[in-house]
C-alpha positions as CSV (number, residue, x, y, z in Angstrom):
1,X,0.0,0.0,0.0
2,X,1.5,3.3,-1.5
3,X,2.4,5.6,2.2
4,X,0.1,8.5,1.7
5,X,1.6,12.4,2.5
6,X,-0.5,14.5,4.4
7,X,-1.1,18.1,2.6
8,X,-0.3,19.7,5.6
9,X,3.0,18.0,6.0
10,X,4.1,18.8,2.1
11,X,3.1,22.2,2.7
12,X,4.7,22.9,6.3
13,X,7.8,20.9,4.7
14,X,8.2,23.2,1.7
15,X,7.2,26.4,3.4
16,X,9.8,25.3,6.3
17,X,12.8,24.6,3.6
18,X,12.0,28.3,2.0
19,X,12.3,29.8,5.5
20,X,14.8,28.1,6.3
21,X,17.0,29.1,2.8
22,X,16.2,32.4,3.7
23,X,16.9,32.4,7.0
24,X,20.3,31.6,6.4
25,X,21.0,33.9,3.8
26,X,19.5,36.6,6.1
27,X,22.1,35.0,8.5
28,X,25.2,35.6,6.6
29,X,23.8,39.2,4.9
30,X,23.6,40.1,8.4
31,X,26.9,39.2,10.2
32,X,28.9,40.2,7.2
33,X,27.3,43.2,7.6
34,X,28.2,43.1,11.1
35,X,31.3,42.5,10.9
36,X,31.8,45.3,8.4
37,X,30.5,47.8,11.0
38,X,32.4,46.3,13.8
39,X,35.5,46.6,11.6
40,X,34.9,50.2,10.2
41,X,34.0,51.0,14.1
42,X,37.4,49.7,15.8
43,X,39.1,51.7,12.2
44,X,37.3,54.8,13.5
45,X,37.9,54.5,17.4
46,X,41.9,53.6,16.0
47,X,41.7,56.3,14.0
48,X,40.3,59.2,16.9
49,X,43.2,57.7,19.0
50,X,45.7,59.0,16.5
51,X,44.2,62.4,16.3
52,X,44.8,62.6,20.0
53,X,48.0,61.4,19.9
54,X,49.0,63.2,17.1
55,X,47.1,66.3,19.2
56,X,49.3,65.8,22.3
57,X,52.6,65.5,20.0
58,X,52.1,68.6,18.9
59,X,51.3,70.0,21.7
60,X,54.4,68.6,23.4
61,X,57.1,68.9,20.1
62,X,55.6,73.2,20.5
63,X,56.9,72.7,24.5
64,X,59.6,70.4,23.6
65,X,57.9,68.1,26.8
66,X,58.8,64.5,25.0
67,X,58.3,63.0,28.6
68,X,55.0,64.0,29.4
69,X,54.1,62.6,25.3
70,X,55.8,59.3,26.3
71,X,53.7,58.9,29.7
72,X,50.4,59.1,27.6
73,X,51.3,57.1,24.4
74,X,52.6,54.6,28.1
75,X,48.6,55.2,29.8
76,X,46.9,54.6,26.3
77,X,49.3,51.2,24.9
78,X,47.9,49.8,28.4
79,X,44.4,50.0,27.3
80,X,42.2,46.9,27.3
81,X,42.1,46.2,23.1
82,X,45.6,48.2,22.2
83,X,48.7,45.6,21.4
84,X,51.0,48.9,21.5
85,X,51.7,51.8,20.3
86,X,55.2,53.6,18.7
87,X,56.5,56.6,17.0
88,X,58.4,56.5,13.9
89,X,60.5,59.3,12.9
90,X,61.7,60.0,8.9
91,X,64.4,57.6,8.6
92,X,62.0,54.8,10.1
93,X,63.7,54.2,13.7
94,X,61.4,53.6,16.4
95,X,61.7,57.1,18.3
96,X,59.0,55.8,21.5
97,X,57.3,52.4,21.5
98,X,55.0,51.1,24.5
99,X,57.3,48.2,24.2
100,X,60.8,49.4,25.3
101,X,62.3,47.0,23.5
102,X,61.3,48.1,20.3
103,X,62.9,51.9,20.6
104,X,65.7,53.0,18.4
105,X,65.1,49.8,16.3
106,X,65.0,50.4,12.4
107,X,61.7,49.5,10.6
108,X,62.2,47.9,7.1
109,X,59.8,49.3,4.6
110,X,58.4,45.9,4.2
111,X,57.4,45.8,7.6
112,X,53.5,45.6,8.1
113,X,53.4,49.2,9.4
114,X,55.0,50.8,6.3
115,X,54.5,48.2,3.6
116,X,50.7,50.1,3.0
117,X,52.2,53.6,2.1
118,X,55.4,52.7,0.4
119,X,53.7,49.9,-1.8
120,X,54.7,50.5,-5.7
121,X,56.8,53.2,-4.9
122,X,55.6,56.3,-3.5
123,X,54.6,56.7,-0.2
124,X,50.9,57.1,0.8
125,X,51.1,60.2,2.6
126,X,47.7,61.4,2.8
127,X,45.4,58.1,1.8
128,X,42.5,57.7,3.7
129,X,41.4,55.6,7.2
130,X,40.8,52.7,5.0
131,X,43.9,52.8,3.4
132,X,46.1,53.2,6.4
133,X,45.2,50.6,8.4
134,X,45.5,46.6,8.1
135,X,44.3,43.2,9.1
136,X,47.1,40.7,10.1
137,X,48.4,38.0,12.3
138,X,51.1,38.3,14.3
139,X,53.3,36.0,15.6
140,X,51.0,34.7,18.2
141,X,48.1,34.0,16.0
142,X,46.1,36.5,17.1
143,X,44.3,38.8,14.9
144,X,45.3,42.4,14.4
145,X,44.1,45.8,13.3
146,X,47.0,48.1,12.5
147,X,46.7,52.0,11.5
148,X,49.3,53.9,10.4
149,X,49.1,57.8,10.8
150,X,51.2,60.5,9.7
151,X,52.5,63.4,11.9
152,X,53.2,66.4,9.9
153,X,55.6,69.0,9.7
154,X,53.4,72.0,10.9
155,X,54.0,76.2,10.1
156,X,53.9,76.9,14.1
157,X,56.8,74.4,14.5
158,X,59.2,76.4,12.3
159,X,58.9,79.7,14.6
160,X,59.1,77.5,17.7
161,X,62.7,77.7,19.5
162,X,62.8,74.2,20.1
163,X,62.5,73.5,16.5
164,X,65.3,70.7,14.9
165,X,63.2,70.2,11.4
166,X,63.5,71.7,8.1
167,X,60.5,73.8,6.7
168,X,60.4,71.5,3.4
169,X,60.2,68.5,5.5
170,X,56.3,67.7,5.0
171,X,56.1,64.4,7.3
172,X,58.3,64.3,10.5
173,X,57.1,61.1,11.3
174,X,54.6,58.1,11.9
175,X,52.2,56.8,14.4
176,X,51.7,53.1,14.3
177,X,48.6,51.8,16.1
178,X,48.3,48.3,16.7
179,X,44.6,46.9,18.5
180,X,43.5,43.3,19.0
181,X,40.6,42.0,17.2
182,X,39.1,39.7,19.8
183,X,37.1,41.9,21.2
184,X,35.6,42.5,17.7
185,X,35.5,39.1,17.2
186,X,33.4,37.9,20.6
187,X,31.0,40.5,19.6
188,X,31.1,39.2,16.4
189,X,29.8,35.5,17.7
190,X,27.9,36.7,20.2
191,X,25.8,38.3,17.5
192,X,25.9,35.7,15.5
193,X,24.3,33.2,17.5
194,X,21.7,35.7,19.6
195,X,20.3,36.1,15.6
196,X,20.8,32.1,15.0
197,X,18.4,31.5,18.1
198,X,16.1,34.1,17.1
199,X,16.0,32.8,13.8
200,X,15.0,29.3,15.1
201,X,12.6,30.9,17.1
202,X,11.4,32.7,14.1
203,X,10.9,29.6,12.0
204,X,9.4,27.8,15.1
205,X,6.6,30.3,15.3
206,X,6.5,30.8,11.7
207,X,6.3,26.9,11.3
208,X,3.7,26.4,14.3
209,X,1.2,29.6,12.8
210,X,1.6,27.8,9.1
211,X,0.4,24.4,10.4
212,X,-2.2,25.7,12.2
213,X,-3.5,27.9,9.2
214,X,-3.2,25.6,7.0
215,X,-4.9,23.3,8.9
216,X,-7.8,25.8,9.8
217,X,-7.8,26.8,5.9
218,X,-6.7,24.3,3.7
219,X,-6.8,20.9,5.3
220,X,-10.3,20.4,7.1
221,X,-12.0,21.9,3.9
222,X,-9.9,19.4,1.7
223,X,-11.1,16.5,4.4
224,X,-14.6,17.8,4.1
225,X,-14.5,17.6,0.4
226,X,-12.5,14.3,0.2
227,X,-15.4,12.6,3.0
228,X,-18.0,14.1,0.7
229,X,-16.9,12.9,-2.3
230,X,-16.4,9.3,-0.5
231,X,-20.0,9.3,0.6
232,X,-21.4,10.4,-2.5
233,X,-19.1,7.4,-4.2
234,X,-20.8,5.3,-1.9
235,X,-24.3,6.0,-3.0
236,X,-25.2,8.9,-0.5
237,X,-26.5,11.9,-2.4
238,X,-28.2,13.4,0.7
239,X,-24.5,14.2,1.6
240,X,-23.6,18.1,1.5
241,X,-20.1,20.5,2.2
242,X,-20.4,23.2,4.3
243,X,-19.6,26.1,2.0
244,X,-19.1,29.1,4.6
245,X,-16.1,30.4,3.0
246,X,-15.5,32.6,0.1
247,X,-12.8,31.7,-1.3
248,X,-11.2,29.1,-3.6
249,X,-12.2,26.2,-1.6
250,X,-15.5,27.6,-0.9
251,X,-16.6,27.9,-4.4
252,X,-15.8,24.3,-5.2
253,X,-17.8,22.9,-2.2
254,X,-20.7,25.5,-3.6
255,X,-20.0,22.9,-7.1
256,X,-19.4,19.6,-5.8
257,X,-22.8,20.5,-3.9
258,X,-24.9,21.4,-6.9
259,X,-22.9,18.6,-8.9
260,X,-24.1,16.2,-5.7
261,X,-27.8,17.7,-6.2
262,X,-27.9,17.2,-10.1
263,X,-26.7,13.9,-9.2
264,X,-29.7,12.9,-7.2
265,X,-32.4,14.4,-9.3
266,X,-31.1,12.5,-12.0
267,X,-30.9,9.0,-10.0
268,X,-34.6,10.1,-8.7
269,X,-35.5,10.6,-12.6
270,X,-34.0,7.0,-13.6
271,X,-35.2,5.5,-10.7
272,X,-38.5,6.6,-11.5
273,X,-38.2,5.3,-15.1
274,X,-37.3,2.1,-14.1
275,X,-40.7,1.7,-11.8
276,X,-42.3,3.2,-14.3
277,X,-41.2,1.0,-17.1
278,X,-42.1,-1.9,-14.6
279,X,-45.4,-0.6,-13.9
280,X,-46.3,-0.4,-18.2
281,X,-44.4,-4.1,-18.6
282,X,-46.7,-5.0,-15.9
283,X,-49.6,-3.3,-17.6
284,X,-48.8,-4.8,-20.7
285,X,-48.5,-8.1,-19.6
286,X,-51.5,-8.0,-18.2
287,X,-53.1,-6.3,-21.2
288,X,-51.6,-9.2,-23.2
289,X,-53.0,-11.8,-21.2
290,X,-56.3,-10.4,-21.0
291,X,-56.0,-10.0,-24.8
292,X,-54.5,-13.9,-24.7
293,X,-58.3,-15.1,-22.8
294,X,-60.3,-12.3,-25.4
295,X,-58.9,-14.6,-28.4
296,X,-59.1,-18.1,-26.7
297,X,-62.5,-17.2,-25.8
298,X,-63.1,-16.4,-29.3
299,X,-62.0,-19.2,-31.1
300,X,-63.8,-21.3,-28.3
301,X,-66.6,-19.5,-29.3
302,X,-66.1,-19.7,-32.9
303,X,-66.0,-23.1,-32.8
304,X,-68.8,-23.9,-30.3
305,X,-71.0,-21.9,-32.8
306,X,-70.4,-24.3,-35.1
307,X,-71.0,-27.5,-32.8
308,X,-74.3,-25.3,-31.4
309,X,-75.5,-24.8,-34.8
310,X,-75.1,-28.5,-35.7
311,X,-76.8,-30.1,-32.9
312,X,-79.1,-27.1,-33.0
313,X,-80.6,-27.9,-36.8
314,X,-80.6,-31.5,-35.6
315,X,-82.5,-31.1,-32.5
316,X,-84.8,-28.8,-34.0
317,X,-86.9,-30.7,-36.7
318,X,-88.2,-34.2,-34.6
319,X,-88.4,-30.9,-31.7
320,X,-91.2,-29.4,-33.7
321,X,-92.7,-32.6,-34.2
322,X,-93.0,-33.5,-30.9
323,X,-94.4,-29.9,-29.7
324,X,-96.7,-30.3,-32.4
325,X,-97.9,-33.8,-31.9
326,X,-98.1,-32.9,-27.8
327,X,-100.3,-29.6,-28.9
328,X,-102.5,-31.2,-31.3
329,X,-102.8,-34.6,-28.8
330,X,-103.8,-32.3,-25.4
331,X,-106.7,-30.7,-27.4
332,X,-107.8,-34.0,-28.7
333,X,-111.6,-34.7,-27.2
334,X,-110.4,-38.3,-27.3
335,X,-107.5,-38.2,-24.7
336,X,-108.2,-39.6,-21.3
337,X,-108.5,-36.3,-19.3
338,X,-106.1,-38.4,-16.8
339,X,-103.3,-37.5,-19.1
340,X,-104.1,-34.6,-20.0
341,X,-101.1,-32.7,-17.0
342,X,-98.8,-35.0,-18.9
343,X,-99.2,-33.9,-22.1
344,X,-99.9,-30.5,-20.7
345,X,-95.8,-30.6,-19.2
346,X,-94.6,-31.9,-22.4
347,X,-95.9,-29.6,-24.5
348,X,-94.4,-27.2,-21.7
349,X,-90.7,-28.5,-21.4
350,X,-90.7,-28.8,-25.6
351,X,-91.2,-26.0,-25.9
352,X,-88.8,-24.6,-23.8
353,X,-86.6,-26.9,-25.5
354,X,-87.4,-24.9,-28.3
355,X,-86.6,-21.8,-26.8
356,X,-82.8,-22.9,-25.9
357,X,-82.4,-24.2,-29.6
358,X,-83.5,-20.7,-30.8
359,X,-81.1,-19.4,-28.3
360,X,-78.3,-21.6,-29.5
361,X,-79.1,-20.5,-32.9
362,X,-79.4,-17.1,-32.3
363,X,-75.5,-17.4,-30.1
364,X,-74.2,-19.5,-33.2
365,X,-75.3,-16.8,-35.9
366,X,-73.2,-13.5,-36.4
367,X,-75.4,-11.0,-36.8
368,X,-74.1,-8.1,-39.1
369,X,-74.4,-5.0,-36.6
370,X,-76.6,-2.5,-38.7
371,X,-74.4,0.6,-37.1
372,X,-75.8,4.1,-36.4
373,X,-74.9,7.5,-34.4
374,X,-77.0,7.3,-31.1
375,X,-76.9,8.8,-27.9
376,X,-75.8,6.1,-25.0
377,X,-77.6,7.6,-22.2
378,X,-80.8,7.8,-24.4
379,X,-80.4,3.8,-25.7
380,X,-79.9,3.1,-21.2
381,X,-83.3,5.0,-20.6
382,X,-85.2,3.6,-23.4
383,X,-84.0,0.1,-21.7
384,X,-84.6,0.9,-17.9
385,X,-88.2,2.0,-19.4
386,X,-88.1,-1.8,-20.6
387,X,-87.6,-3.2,-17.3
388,X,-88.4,-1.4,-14.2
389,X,-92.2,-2.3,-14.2
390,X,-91.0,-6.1,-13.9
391,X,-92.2,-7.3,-10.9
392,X,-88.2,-8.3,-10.2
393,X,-87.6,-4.3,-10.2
394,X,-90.1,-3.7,-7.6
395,X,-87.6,-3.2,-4.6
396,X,-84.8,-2.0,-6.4
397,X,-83.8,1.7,-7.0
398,X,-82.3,2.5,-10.0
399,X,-80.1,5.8,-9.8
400,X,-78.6,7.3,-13.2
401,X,-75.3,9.0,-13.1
402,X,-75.5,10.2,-16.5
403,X,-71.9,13.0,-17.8
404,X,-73.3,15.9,-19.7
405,X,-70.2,15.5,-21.5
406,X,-70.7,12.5,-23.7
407,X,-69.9,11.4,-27.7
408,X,-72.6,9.6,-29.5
409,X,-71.7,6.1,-29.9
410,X,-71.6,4.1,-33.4
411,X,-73.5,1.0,-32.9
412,X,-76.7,-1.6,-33.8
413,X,-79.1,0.0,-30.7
414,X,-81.0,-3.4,-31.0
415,X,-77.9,-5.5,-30.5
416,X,-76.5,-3.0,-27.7
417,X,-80.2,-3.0,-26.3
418,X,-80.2,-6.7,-26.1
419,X,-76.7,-6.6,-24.3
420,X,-78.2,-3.8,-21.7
421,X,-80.9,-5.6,-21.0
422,X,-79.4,-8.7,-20.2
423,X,-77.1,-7.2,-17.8
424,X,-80.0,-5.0,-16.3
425,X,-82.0,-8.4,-15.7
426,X,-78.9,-10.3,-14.5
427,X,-78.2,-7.6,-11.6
428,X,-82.0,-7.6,-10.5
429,X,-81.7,-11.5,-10.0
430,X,-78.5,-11.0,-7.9
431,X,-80.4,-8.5,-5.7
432,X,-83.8,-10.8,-4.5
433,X,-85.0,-8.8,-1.7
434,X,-83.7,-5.4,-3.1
435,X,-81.3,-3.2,-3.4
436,X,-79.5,-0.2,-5.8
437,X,-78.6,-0.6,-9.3
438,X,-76.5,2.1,-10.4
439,X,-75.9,3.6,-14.1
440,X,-72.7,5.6,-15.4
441,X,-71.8,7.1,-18.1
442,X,-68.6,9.3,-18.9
443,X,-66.3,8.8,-21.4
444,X,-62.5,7.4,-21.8
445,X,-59.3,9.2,-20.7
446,X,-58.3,9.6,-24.7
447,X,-62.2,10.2,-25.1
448,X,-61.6,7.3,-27.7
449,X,-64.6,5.4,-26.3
450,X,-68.1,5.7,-24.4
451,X,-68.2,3.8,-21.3
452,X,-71.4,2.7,-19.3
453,X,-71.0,1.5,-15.5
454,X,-73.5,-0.9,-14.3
455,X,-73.2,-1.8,-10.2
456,X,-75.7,-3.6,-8.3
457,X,-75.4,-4.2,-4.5
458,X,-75.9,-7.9,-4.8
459,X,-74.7,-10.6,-3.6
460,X,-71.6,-10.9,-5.8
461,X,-69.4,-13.5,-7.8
462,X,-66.4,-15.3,-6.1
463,X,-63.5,-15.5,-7.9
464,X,-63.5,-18.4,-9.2
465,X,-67.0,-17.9,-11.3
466,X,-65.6,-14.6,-12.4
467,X,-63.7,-16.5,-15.0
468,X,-66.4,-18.1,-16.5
469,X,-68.9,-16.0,-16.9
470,X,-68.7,-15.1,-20.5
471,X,-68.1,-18.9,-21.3
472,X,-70.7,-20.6,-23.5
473,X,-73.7,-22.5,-20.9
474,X,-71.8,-21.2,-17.6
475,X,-74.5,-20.6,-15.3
476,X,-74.9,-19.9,-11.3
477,X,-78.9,-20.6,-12.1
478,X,-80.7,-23.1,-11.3
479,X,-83.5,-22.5,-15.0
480,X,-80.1,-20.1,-16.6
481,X,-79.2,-21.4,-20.2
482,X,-75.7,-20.0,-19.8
483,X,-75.8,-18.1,-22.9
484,X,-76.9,-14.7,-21.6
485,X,-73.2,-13.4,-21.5
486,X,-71.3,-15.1,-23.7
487,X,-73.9,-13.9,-26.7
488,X,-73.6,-10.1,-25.0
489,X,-69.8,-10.7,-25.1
490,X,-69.9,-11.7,-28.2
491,X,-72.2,-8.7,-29.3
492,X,-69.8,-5.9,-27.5
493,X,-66.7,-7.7,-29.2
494,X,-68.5,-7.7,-32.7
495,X,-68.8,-3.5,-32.3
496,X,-65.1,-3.1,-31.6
497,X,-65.9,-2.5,-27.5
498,X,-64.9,-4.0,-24.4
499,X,-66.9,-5.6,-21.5
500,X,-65.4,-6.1,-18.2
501,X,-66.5,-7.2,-14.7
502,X,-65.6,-6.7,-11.5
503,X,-67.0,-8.4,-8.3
504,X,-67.0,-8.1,-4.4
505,X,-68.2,-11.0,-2.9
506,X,-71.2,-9.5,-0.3
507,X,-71.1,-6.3,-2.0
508,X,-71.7,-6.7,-5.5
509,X,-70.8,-6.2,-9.1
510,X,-70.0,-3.9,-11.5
511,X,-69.9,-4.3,-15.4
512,X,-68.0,-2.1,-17.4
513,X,-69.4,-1.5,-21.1
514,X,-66.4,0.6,-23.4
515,X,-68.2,1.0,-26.9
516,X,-66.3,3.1,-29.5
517,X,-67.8,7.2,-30.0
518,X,-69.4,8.2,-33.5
519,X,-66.3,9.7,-35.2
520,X,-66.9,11.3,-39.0
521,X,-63.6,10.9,-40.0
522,X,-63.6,7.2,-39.2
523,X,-67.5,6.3,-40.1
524,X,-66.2,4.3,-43.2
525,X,-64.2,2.4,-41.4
526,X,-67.3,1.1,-39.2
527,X,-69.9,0.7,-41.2
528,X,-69.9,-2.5,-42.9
């Protein structure tokens, strides 16, 4: 696993290194610098010793008092930083030294105190304080700051009595100053580490404030982000940054949020797509199903039409005969009146024999529906007219709940009658000792077809009869054919409708009748 390097730490570390370069570079700027002063400071305090040396020789050379000139060149060569001190006249013999043994010795121009003004030739009589003095070793290792001063030949010595020198004689003499350099040199180090300590005091606060600002600024923002963009990898798009700052930082928490937000409406939106793709593949299955059951009920139909109208041309001929013979035979003066009931239910149960034939005929043979423009609410009045004075209507209440808003329907109004009334007579038989049938109307969401509601509060079909109703001789009756239904299926179907039920056991039923709406631009189509 590949060692991860905190932000903080690369920063601190670079920022450190930088200060640190600096720092050093300050360091050394700084004690050259130092030194420099410290060096052009012991030149000048050199330098204002000659003057008053130089002073007092004059002074003395006018009163011709050379002891009282020895004494203090004696007091100032004891000072704490001078080595010594010594006068040189013309021909370079020591005249006074604060080391005895030095006086009346003869100074070789190449000697340190006059190798400066005799260098390439001609002596430096009047260079400057720079010029004059030196840096050297002597003998002991120690280092030295030498100054070499001139004592000239002044106009108030040539009227003086005491005077020995000529007037053309511009330099009588030197003064060689000689100071030690460790004094400089402690001050020097001293320096140099008080400003090394507060340099590492400087980078330590420096260093400390950095961490803690980055921290503050730079790294807890970047963790926020970095945990955000974790949880949102991880599927949680409720996660948000704060985004209280205005800065850099600040503005891309401001984006990952709305980035974060897009992100969730558009998992909502695809999310909702896929339950709502479910939902119509659901819908569709079950539309192709029902569609599946519509065309095996057909084709069972189909064919049982045939089979019906078979059996039905059979039964039908010796039929009549017998219902005739029974008629003709129970008016006959010549029957036993004893068997007169007899013939009497024969003639009876012929001829309802008859009547289920005709039925089967009539379910067997596909009418051609003889389509017209008619209004559905006024074809369901003209019917309930039909049927409410039957004495199984007494106790029921019919309610209509007609829209205002409805299409004329294309249709055979006899066919669609017969249909209406079936179902009208079917719900009063559910509902013995009363109860409310219910009519209504409205049209389709696309307004493609006329639909007509019809609820009873009856008793209700289980679930397993709800299958079968339309099927060919299914009946719940105990004197029902079976045929109601399938032949009003069939009828619906033929017009290009839909019937469907739905039942609550204890509560009743409801029928659903979808016809298709009188349309001029498709009339062609439908009429046949």
């Amino acid at each position: 696993m590949q060692k991860r390097h905190s932000l903080i730490v690369k920063l601190t570390l670079a920022t450190s290194l930088i200060l640190i370069g600096f720092m050093v570079l300050l360091d050394y700027i700084n004690v050259k610098n130092f030194k420099k002063v410290m060096l052009e400071y012991s030149i000048s305090t050199a330098d204002q010793m000659a003057e008053i040396i130089n002073q007092s020789a004059y002074d003395a050379m006018l009163k011709n008092d050379k002891e009282s000139l020895y004494k203090m060149i004696d007091r100032i060569g004891k000072g704490k930083s001078v080595d010594h001190i010594r006068l040189i006249d013309r021909e370079g013999r020591v005249a006074y030294s604060s080391i005895s043994a030095e006086i009346g010795t003869i100074i070789d121009e190449s000697a340190e105190a006059c190798v400066m003004c005799h260098k390439g030739g001609d002596p430096k009589l009047f260079a400057s304080t720079m010029h004059r003095s030196r840096l050297f070793t002597d003998s002991k290792g120690n280092e030295m700051l030498g100054l070499t001063n001139a004592i000239y030949n002044q106009p108030t010595c040539a009227v003086a009595s005491c005077h020995f020198h000529k007037e053309n004689h511009k330099v009588l003499g030197l003064l060689d100053i000689e100071i030690s350099m460790a004094n400089m040199r402690q001050k020097t180090d001293e320096y140099h580490v008080q400003f090394f300590v507060v340099t590492c005091i400087m980078l330590l606060l420096t260093g400390g404030s950095l961490t803690f600002l980055t921290q503050r600024l730079v790294n807890r923002p970047v963790q926020r982000l970095v945990r955000h963009t974790s949880l949102v990898s991880a599927g949680d798009l409720n996660s948000k940054v704060p985004a209280s700052s205005g800065d850099e930082l600040g503005e891309l928490a401001k984006a990952l949020n709305k980035m974060t937000e897009n992100l969730k409406l558009a998992h909502e939106e695809l999310t909702g797509w896929g339950y709502s793709l479910e939902e119509k593949v659901e819908e569709r299955t079950k539309e192709i199903k029902k569609i599946e059951v519509q065309l095996r009920r057909s084709e069972k139909l189909a064919s049982l039409g045939k089979l019906v109208a078979g059996i039905a041309h059979e039964i039908n001929n010796p039929l009549t005969g017998v219902l005739l013979y029974s008629s003709i035979l129970t008016n006959d003066s010549r029957l036993d009146q004893a068997l007169k009931p007899d013939l009497e239910r024969i003639t009876s149960e012929s001829q309802r024999c008859a009547d289920i034939v005709s039925r089967l005929l009539e379910f067997s043979r596909e009418a051609v529906p003889r389509k017209e423009a008619v209004s559905l609410n006024a074809l369901l009045d003209k019917v309930i007219s039909l049927v409410h004075n039957q004495p199984t209507f007494n106790e029921i209440s019919i309610i209509r709940d007609y829209s205002g808003n409805m299409t004329d329907i294309l249709v055979d109004p006899n066919q669609i009658q017969q249909v209406f009334v079936n179902l009208f007579i079917n719900a009063s038989h559910a509902m013995p000792s009363g109860g409310t049938l219910t009519i209504h109307t409205c049209m389709s969401e696309r307004d493609e077809l006329a639909c007509a509601e019809i609820s009873d509060t009856g008793h209700g079909i289980d679930a397993d009869n709800l299958n079968h109703i339309f099927d060919p001789f299914f009946t719940t009756k105990a004197d029902g054919t079976g045929l109601g239904l399938s032949i009003s299926y069939g009828i619906v179907e033929n017009h290009g409708g839909k019937i469907e039920v739905k039942s609550i056991l204890g509560e009743g039923t409801t029928f659903t009748i979808m016809l298709p709406i009188y349309d001029d631009e498709f009339l062609n189509d439908f009429i046949a």
